[in-house]
N, C-alpha and C positions, 0 to 999 in steps of 0.2 A: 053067681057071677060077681055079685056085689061083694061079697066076701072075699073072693079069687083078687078083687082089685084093689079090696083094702090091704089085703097080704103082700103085693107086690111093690103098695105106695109104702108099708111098714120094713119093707125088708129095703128098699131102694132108699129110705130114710136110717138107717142103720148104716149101711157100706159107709153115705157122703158120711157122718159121723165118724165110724170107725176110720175113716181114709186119713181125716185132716190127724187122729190121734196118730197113725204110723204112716205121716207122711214122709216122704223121701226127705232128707239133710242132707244139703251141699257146703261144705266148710271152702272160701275161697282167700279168707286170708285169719292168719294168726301172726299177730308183728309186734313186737315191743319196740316204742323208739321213744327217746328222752323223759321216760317215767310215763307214757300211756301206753295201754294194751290196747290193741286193735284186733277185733274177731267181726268180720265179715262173710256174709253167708247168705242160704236160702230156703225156705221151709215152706207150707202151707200155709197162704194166709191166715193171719189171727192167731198161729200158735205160739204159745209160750217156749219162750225160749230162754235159757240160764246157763252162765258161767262160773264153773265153778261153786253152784248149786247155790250162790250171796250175790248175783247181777241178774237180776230179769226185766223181759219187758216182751211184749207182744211183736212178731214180725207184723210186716207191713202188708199193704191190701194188695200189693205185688209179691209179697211171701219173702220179700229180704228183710235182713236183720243188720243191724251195724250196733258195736259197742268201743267207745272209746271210754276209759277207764282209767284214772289214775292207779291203777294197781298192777304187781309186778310176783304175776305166780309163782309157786313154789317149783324149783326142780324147772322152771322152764315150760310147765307145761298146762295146761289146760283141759277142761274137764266140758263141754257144750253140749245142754240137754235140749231138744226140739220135743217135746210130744211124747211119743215112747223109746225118741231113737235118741241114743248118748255115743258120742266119739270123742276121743281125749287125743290132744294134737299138740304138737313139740312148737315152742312161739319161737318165730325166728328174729333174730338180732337182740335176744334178750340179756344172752350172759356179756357181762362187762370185764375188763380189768381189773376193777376194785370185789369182781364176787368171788374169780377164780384162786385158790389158794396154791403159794407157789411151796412146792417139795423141796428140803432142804437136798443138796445131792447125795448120792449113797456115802454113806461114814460119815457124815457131818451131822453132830447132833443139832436139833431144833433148836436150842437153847445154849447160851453159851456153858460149860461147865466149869465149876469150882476146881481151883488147882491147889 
């Protein structure tokens, strides 16, 4: 019997362990505005969590996370790793005027040409 209940305290001490590594990730906001990123969310308490695999820090003893970030990702987009779970998510308001590059129109070359 004594054995029966150490197996069951070993195996119930396992899952809570195993749980918090593949616990659920809730991404609630991904924002870029005037040069910070903004990534908001919700994990298992205490898990680590990383943006872009170069921003960590621990969610909170309520399992949210917030990161305000002077940096301004690649492509727009974002990489957030909770534990084992990673979802990569499009930052809204991030491309500007000065990022997009504008097409000359068809037959216009880029450049002015030598005559």
């Amino acid at each position: 019997m004594r054995l029966h209940m150490m197996t069951i305290a070993a195996t119930a001490t396992t899952l809570l362990v195993s749980s918090a590594a593949f616990a659920a990730m809730t991404i609630d906001e991904t924002h870029y505005e005037a040069g910070v990123l903004v990534v908001r969310g919700k994990t298992a308490p205490g898990t680590e969590v990383a943006v872009d695999g170069r921003y960590k820090k621990k969610a909170e003893d309520d399992g949210t996370f917030i990161f305000r970030l002077n940096y301004k990702p690649n492509k727009c987009r974002v990489l957030i790793t909770a534990g084992e779970n990673n979802e990569t998510r499009d930052v809204t308001n991030c491309t500007d005027p000065s990022d997009k590059k504008v097409d000359p129109k068809p037959g216009t070359p880029a450049t002015p040409q030598p005559k």
